[in-house]
C-alpha positions as CSV (number, residue, x, y, z in Angstrom):
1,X,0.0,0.0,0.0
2,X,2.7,2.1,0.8
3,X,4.6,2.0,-2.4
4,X,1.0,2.2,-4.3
5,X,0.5,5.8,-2.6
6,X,4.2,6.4,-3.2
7,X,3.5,5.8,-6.8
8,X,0.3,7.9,-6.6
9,X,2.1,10.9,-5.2
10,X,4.9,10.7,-7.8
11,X,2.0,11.1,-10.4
12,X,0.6,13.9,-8.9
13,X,3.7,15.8,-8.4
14,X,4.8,15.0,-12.4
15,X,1.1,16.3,-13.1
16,X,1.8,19.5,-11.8
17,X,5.3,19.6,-12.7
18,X,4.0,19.8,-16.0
19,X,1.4,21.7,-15.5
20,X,3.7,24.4,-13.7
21,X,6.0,24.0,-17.1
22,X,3.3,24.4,-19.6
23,X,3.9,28.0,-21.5
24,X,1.0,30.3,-22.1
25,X,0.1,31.0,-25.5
26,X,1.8,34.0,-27.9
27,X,-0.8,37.0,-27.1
28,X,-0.6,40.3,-29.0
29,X,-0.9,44.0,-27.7
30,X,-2.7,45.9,-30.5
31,X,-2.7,49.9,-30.4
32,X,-4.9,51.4,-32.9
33,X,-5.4,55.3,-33.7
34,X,-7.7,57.1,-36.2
35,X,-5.7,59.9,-38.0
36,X,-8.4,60.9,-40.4
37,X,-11.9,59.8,-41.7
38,X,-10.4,56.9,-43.9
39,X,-7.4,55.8,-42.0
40,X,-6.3,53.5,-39.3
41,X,-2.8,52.6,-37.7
42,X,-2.4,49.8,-35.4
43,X,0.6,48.9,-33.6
44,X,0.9,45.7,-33.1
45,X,3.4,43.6,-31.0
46,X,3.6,39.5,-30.4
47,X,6.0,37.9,-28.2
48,X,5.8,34.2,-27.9
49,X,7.0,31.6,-26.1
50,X,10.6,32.1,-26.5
51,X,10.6,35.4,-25.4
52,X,11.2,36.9,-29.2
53,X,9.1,39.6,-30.5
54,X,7.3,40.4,-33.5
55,X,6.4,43.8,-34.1
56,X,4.8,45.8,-36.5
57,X,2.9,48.7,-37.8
58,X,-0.4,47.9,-39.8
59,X,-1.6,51.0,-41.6
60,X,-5.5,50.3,-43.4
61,X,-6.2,53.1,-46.2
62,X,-9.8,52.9,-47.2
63,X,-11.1,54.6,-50.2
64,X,-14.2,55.8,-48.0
65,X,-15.2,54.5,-45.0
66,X,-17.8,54.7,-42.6
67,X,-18.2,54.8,-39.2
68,X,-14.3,54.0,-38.5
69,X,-13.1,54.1,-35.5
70,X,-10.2,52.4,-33.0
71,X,-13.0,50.0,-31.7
72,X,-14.5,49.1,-35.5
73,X,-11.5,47.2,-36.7
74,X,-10.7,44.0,-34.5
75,X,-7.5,44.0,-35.0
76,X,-5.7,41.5,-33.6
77,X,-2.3,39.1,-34.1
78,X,-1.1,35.4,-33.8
79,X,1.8,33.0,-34.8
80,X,1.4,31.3,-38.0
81,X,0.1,27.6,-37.6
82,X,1.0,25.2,-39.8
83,X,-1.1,22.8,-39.1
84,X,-4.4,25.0,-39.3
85,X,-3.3,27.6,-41.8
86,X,-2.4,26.6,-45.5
87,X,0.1,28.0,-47.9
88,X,0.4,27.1,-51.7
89,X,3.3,25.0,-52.4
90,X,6.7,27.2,-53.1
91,X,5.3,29.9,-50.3
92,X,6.7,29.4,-46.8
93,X,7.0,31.6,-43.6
94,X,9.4,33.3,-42.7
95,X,10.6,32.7,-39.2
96,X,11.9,36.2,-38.2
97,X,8.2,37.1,-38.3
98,X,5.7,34.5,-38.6
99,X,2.8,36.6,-37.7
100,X,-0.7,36.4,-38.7
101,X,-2.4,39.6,-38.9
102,X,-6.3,39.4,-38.1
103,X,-8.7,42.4,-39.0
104,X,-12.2,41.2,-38.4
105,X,-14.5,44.2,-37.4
106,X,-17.0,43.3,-35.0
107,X,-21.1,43.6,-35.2
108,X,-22.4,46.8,-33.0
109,X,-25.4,45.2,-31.1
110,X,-26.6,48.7,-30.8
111,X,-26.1,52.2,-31.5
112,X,-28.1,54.9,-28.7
113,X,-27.7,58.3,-28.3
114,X,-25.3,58.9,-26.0
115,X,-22.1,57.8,-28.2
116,X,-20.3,60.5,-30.2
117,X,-20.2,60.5,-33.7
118,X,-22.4,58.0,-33.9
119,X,-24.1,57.4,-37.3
120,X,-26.1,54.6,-38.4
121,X,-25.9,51.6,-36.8
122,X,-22.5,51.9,-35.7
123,X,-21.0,48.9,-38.2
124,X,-17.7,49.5,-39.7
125,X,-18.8,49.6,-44.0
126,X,-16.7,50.8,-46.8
127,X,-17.1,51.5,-50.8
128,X,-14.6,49.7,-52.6
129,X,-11.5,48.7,-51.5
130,X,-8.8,49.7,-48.6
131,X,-5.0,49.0,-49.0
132,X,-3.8,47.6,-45.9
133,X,0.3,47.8,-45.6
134,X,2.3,45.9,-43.4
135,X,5.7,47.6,-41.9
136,X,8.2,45.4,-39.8
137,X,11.6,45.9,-38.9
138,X,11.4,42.1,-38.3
139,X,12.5,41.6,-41.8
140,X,14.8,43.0,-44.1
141,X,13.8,44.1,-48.0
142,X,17.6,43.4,-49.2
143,X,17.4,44.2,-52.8
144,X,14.9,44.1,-55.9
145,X,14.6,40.6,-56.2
146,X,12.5,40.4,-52.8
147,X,10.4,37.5,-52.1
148,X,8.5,38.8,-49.9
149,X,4.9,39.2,-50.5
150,X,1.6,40.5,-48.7
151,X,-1.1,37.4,-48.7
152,X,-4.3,37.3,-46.8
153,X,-7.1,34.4,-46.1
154,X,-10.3,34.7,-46.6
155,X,-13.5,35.4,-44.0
156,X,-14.0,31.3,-42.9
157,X,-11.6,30.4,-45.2
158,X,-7.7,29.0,-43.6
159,X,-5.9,28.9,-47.4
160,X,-3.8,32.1,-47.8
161,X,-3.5,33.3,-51.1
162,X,-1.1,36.4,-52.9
163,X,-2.9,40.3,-52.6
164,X,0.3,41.9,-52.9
165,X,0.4,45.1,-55.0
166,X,3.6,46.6,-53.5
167,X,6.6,45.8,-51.5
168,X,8.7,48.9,-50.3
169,X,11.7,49.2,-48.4
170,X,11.6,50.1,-44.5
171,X,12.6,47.5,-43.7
172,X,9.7,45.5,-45.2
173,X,6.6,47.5,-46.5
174,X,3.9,45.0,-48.1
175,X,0.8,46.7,-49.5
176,X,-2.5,45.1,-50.9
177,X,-5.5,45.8,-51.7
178,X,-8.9,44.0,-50.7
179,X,-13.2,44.0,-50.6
180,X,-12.8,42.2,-47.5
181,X,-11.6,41.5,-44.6
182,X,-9.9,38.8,-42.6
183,X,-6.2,37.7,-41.8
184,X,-2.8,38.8,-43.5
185,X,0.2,37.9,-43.2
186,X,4.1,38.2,-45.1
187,X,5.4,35.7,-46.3
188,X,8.6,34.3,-49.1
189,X,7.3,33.7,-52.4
190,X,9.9,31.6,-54.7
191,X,6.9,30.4,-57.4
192,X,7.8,31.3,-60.9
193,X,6.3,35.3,-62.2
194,X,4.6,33.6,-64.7
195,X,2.7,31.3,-63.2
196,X,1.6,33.4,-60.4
197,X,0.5,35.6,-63.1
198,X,-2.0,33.1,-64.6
199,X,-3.1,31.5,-61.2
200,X,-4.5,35.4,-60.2
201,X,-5.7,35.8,-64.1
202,X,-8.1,32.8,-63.6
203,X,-8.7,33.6,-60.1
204,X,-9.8,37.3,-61.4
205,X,-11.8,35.4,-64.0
206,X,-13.6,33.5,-61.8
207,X,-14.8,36.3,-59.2
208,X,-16.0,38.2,-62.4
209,X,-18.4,35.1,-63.1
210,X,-19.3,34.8,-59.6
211,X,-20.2,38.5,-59.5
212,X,-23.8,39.8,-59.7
213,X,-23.2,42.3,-62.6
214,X,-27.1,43.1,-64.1
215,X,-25.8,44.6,-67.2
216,X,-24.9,42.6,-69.5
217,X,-23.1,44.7,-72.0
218,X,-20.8,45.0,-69.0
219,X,-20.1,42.1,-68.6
220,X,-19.6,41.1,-71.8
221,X,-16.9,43.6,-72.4
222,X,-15.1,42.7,-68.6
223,X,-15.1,39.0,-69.9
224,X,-13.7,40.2,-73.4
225,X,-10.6,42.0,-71.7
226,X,-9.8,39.4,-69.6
227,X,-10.1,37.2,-72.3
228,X,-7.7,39.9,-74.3
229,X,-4.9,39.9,-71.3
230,X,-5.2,36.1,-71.4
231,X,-3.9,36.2,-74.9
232,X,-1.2,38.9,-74.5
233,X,-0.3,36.4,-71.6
234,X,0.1,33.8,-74.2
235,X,2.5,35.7,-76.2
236,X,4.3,37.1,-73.7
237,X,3.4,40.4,-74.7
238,X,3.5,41.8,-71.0
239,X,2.9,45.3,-71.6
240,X,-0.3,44.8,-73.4
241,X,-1.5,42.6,-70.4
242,X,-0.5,45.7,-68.5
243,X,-2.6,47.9,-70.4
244,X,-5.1,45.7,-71.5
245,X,-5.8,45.2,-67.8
246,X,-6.0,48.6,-66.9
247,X,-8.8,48.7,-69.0
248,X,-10.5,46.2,-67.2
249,X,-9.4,48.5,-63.7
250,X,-10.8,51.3,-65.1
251,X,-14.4,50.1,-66.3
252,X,-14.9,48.1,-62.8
253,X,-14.4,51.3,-61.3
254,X,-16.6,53.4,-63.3
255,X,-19.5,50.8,-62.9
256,X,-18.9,50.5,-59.1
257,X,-22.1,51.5,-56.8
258,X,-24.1,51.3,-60.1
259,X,-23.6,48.2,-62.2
260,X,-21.6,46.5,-59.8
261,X,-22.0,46.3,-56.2
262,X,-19.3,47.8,-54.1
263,X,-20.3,48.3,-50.5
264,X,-18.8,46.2,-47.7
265,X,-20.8,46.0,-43.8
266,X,-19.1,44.7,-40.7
267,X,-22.3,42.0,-40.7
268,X,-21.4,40.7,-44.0
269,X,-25.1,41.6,-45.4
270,X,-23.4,42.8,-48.1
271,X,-20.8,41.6,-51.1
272,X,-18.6,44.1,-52.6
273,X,-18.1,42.6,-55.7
274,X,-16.4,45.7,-57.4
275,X,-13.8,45.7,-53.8
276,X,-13.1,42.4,-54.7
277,X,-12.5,42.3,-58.7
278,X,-10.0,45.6,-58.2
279,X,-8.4,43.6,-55.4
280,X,-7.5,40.6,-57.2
281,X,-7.2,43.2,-60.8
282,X,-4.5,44.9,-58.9
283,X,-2.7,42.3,-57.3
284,X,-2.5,40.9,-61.1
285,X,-0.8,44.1,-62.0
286,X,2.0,43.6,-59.4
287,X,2.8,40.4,-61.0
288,X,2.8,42.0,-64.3
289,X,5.0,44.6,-63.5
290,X,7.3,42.4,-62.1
291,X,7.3,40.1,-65.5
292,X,7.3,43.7,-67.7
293,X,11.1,44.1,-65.7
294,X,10.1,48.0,-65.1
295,X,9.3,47.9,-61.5
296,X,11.9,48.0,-59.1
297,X,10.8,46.2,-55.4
298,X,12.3,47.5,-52.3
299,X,12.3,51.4,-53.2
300,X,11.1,54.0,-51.2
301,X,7.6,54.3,-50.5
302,X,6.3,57.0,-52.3
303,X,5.4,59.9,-49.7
């Protein structure tokens, strides 16, 4: 008996040995300030379990927003987790800053009168699209052959996928645009230009057939182009891509909030198909750019 409750206070003690031992989980601190109608900064830092740190500075540029505030964003950070979160093949994380960047606005419950500024029913919307950029020191934009790039995963969705439409120097600026919102993170991209380029072309094309677009002389011509850039794809002929998809840039955003939906709500009641299409258009651009030789990464931001 005496060895039995030897035994049983041996496993108790390793039980709370381990428990003693066990680390608590990576937790961010998250700043966030409101310098003008259509802006937001966040600070955000992440120390995990080794004691490193993971800082950065998340800047969200909206083309109008409405009812932005320090409390509408839900910003928030985590480490990358491989098992959970998915990356296509030739993408991988860096480890001097394996950060996943969540911006999921919350749903006001209620609005009442004794809140400032408040208008509406207090939700976070926008018309079109924000650029989000993501500045850390954490990593290093060495020359013009970066690899790093901005990608995001979808609301629900854990498969991250390339929105980049800039990468500046400073140390590591990564801009892109989106409808949307959800997580982000930076990661090293060593997939071939080309490819890349055609993966976003038929992910472009696929959004546009997904999108509710009543007019269909509109669409029509938004399929033709993409059609068009398809075929200067084909034959190489990068700067007619370029131009032929500007095109396509260009008539989204003249039908937005007319032929094409382009309002996004915190509640998700609404699809912003136009955000979405000049997301992806854009992010297609960057690729091209880099193909067309002409745009140099790791460069000043302009400003």
């Amino acid at each position: 008996m005496l060895v039995q409750a030897r035994a049983g206070c041996a496993r108790v003690l390793t039980l709370l040995l381990l428990a003693l031992a066990v680390v608590p989980p990576a937790r961010a601190s998250v700043s966030v300030i409101i310098p003008d109608a259509n802006t937001a900064v966040a600070a955000v830092s992440l120390t995990d379990s080794s004691a490193s740190t993971f800082a950065a500075t998340v800047t969200i540029k909206f083309d109008n927003a409405v009812n932005l505030s320090a409390g509408s964003l839900g910003v928030d950070a985590a480490l990358f987790d491989p098992a959970h979160d998915l990356l296509p093949a030739g993408v991988s994380v860096d480890a001097a800053f394996p950060v996943v960047i969540s911006v999921e606005p919350p749903v006001a419950l209620f609005a009442n009168g004794y809140e400032n500024n408040q208008a509406a029913d207090g939700n976070l919307a926008f018309f079109n699209t924000y650029e989000l950029e993501i500045h850390t020191e954490n990593l290093t934009c060495g020359s013009a052959s970066t690899a790093y790039r901005l990608f995001k995963a979808e609301h629900g969705s854990n498969t991250f996928a390339d929105v980049t439409d800039d990468v500046y120097r400073g140390s590591v600026r990564a801009r892109g645009r989106g409808g949307a919102f959800s997580r982000f993170m930076i990661v090293t991209d060593s997939r071939v230009g080309l490819t890349v380029a055609l993966q976003k072309l038929a992910n472009l094309t696929l959004r546009l057939n997904l999108a509710s677009i009543v007019n269909g002389t509109l669409l029509a011509s938004l399929t033709a182009t993409l059609v068009q850039v398809s075929l200067d794809l084909a034959t190489l002929n990068i700067n007619a891509a370029i131009a032929d998809l500007q095109i396509f840039i260009n008539a989204v955003v003249g039908a937005a909030g007319t032929d094409i939906a382009n309002e996004w709500k915190a509640d998700r009641s609404l699809v912003n198909d136009a955000g979405e299409l000049l997301s992806l258009a854009e992010t297609l651009k960057f690729t091209l750019r880099l193909l067309q030789g002409g745009n140099a990464l790791c460069v000043p931001p302009p400003g």
